[in-house]
N, C-alpha and C positions, 0 to 999 in steps of 0.2 A: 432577500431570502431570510425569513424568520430560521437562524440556524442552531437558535437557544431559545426555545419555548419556553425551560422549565425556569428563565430570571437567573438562574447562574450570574450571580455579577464577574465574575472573573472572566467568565465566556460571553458574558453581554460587554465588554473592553474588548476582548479577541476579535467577539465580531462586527463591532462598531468600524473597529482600527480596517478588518479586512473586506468592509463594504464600501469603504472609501479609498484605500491604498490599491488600488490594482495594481499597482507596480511592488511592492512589497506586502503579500498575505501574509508571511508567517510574523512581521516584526514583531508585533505585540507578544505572539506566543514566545517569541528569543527573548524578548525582557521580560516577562512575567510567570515562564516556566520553576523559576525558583520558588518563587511563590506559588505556585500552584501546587508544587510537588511536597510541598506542607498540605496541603488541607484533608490528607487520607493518612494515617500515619495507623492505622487498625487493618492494614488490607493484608501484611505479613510480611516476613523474610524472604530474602533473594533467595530463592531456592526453588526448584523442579521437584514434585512430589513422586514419588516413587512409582505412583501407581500410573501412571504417565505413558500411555504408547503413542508414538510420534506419527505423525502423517507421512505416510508414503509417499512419492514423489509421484506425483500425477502420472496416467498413462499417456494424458494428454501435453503432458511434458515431454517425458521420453521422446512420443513417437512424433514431434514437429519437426521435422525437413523443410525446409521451405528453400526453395532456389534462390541462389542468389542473385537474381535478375525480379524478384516477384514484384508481382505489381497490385496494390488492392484498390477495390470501387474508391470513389475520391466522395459519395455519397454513402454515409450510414444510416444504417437502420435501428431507432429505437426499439431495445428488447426491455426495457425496464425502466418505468417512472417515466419522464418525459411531459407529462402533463401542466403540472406547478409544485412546485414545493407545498409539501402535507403529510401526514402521515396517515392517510389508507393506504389503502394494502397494493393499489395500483399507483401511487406518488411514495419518492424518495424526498429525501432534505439534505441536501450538502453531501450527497454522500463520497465516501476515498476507496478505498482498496475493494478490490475482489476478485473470486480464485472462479476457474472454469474448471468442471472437472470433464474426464472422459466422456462421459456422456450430453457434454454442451449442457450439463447443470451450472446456473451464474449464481454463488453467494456474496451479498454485496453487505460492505461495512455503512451500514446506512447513517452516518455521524452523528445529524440532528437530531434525528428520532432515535438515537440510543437504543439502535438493535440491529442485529443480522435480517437482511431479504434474501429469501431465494427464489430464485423463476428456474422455469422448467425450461427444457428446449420445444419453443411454440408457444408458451404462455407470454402473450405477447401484452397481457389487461394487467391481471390481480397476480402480485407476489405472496408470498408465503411469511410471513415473521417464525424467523425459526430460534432465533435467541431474541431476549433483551423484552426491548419496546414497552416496558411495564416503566415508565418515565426513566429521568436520569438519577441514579442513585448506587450506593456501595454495596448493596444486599446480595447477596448470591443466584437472585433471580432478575436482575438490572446491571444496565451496561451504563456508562458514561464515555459518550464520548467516543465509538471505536472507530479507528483506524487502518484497521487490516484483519483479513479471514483468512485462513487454509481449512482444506475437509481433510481430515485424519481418518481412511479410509481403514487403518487396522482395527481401531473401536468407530467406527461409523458415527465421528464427532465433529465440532467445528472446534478449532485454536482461535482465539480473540483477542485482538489485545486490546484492552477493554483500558485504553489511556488513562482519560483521567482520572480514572480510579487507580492509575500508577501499578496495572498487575495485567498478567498473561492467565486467560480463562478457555475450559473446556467445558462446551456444551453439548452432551449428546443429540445427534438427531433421531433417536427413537419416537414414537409418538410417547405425546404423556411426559415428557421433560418437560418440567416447570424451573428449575435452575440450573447453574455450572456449578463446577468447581474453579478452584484456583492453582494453578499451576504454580507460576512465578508473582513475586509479591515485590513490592516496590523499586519498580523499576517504571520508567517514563517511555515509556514503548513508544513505538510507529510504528515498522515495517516487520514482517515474520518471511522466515524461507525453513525451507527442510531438503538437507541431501539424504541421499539414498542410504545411510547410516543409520537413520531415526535420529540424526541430531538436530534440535531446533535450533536457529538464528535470529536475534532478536536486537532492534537496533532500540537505541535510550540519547533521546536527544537531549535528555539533563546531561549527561556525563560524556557524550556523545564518541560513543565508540559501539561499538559491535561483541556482542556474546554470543557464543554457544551454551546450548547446555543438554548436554546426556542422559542419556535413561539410565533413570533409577540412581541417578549419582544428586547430593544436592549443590555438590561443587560445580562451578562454571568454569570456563576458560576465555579468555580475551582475544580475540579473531582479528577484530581491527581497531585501528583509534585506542583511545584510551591514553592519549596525550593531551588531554586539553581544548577550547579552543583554540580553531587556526585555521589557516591554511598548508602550513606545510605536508609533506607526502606521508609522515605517522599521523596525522591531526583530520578532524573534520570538524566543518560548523553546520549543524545540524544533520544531522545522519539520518534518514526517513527509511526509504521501502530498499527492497533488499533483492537479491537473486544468486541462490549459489548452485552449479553448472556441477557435471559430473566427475570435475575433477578438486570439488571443493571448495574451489575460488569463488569467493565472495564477491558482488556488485554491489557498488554502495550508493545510492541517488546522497549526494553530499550537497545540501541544496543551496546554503550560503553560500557555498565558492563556486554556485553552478559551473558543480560538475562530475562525473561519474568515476569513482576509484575500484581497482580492479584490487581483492588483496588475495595472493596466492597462499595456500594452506601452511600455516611458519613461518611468514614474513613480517618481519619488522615493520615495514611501510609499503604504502600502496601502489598503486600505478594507475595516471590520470588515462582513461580511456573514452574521454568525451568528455568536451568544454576546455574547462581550464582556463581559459581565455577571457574570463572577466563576462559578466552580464551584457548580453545582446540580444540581437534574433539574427546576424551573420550564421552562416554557414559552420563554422566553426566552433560556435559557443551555442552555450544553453543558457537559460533562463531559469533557473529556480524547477530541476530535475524535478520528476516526481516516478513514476511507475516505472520498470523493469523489467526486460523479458532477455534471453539470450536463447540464441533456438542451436541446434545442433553443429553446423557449422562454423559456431563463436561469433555471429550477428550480435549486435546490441541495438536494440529497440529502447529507444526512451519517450516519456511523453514530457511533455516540456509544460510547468502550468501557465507562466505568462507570455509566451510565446503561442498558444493556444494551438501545439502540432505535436505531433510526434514521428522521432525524428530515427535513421537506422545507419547505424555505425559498421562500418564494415572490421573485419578482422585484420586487415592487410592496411587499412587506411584510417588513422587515428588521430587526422589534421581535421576533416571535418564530415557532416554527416548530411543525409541525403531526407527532405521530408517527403512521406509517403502518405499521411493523410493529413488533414487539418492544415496549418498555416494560412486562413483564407478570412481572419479578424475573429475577434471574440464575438460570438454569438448563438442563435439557436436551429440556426441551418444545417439542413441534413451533411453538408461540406465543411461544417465549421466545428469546432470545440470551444469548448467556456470553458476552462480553469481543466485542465484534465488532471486527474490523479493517476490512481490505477490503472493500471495495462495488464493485458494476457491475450494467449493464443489457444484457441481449441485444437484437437488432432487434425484438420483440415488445414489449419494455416490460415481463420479469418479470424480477424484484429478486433478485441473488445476493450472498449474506451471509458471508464467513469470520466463524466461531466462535472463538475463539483459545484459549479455555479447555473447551470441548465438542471442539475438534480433527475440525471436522466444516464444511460446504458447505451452504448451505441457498437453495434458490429459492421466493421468494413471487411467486406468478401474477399475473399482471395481472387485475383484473375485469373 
């Protein structure tokens, strides 16, 4: 998978390392993120700009019920990319994160091709470039690198965190938007959530802890981590994608210790609610967590990237976890996942999958 077009040496080492390592994608990025984290140092100060209105929490959040018996098709269906790795408008490249909104609109953080795609619900061909894709670069009209979307439905925008350019950006989806602005400025993003507050969440696997930050304030507060690497229950080794539920509580995909920390709003330290257990494909462990969902009832959905499944955590049982789709080898079968990232639920209750190595979208049905 060409996942650095533009010669980037630093990402042509990332990707060299995770085209060969299929047991360990991120290593390169865990030894070479200090170094990376120097080479933008014009991008701004840690800080949320005033003018900042936070995304609302999905309707399609809210309103997911899903039984706790549910069962979904063990066969998906490609809604996005799937072809080969490229960058028309109908191919993805490596892509991670992406948000569903109410209306089964998919924004995908398309990696390689350094921009936001969006499909419609039934635009099964040609996505949309709604940010970026103008190559990889620091400009206020170019992405590097992103990692994670949400649609900020108050000003009708996307949140980006636009990594390796080390900052959190906002692009309106109006027509006629040619760039973003910048929200938050050096910081080593991955994963973005919003509660029902309008406070943004935003994980920095340089420092690897967990921020919040407030409208209209340009102070933050520290939510989790922010001890160090580790393992221990204040500590994470690499903190990625995120999910915070209606009572605040923060999900943290903690991917070197695969495994999922729960941190209640005020706590000192976390609580392991999936994994733990050391790198496996056992029933009980995870593999190098990636995507995030918790639906109404305190389910936990994880997608597992080496593991190639995604796996659901009950509320009541937090020995080990149940796989609902994928687990069936790495590959490009309508039953199988390649490296999944990103996870979400529509208001129906069916399951959307980024592929990251297939470079493809996949929905499994509710039964």
């Amino acid at each position: 998978m060409n996942s650095n077009p533009s010669g980037d040496p630093i990402l042509t080492a990332i990707v060299k390392v995770e085209e060969k390592t299929e047991t360990h994608p991120l290593k390169s990025q865990i030894d070479t993120h200090e170094v990376a984290a120097g080479t933008n140092n014009n991008i701004g100060t840690n800080s949320i700009t005033d003018s900042m209105s936070a995304v609302k929490i999905s309707d399609a959040t809210e309103k997911v019920n899903i039984p706790a018996n549910a069962t979904w098709a063990q066969n998906g269906v490609t809604i996005a990319g799937g072809h080969r790795e490229g960058d028309a408008t109908n191919e993805l490249n490596g892509p991670r994160g992406l948000f569903v909104d109410d209306d089964q609109t998919v924004v995908i953080a398309d990696w390689g091709n350094h921009r936001i795609m969006q499909w419609k619900n039934g635009d099964t061909t040609n996505g949309l470039v709604v940010a970026g894709g103008k190559a990889q670069g620091n400009r206020l009209h170019q992405l590097y690198c992103p990692t994670d979307v949400l649609i900020d439905k108050e000003t009708d925008s996307l949140i980006i965190c636009d990594q390796w350019n080390r900052r959190v950006v906002r692009w309106s989806r109006r027509n006629g938007t040619t760039q973003g602005e910048i929200l938050i400025g050096n910081i080593h993003c991955w994963g973005l959530a919003m509660d029902d507050q309008r406070n943004l969440y935003v994980s920095d696997i340089g420092k690897h802890e967990v921020r919040r930050y407030q409208l209209g304030e340009k102070n933050d507060t520290l939510v989790a981590g922010g001890n160090g690497k580790g393992d221990g229950l204040s500590q994470f080794n690499w903190p990625t994608y995120l999910f915070v539920d209606r009572d605040h509580s923060v999900y943290v995909s903690d991917d070197e210790n695969h495994r999922v920390m729960k941190w209640v709003e005020g706590a000192k330290e976390g609580i392991v609610v999936a994994g733990g257990q050391g790198r496996g494909s056992a029933l009980t462990q995870l593999s190098h967590p990636t995507g995030l969902f918790v639906d109404t009832l305190g389910t936990l959905y994880v997608a597992e990237s080496q593991n190639h499944r995604v796996v659901r955590w009950t509320q009541g049982d937090k020995k080990q976890g149940t796989v609902i789709v994928g687990g069936n080898g790495q590959a490009g079968g309508a039953n199988q996942l390649n490296g999944p990232r990103g996870l979400s639920f529509d208001r129906h209750g069916n399951l959307y999958v980024v592929n990251h190595w297939s470079s493809r979208v996949q929905r499994f049905s509710i039964e």
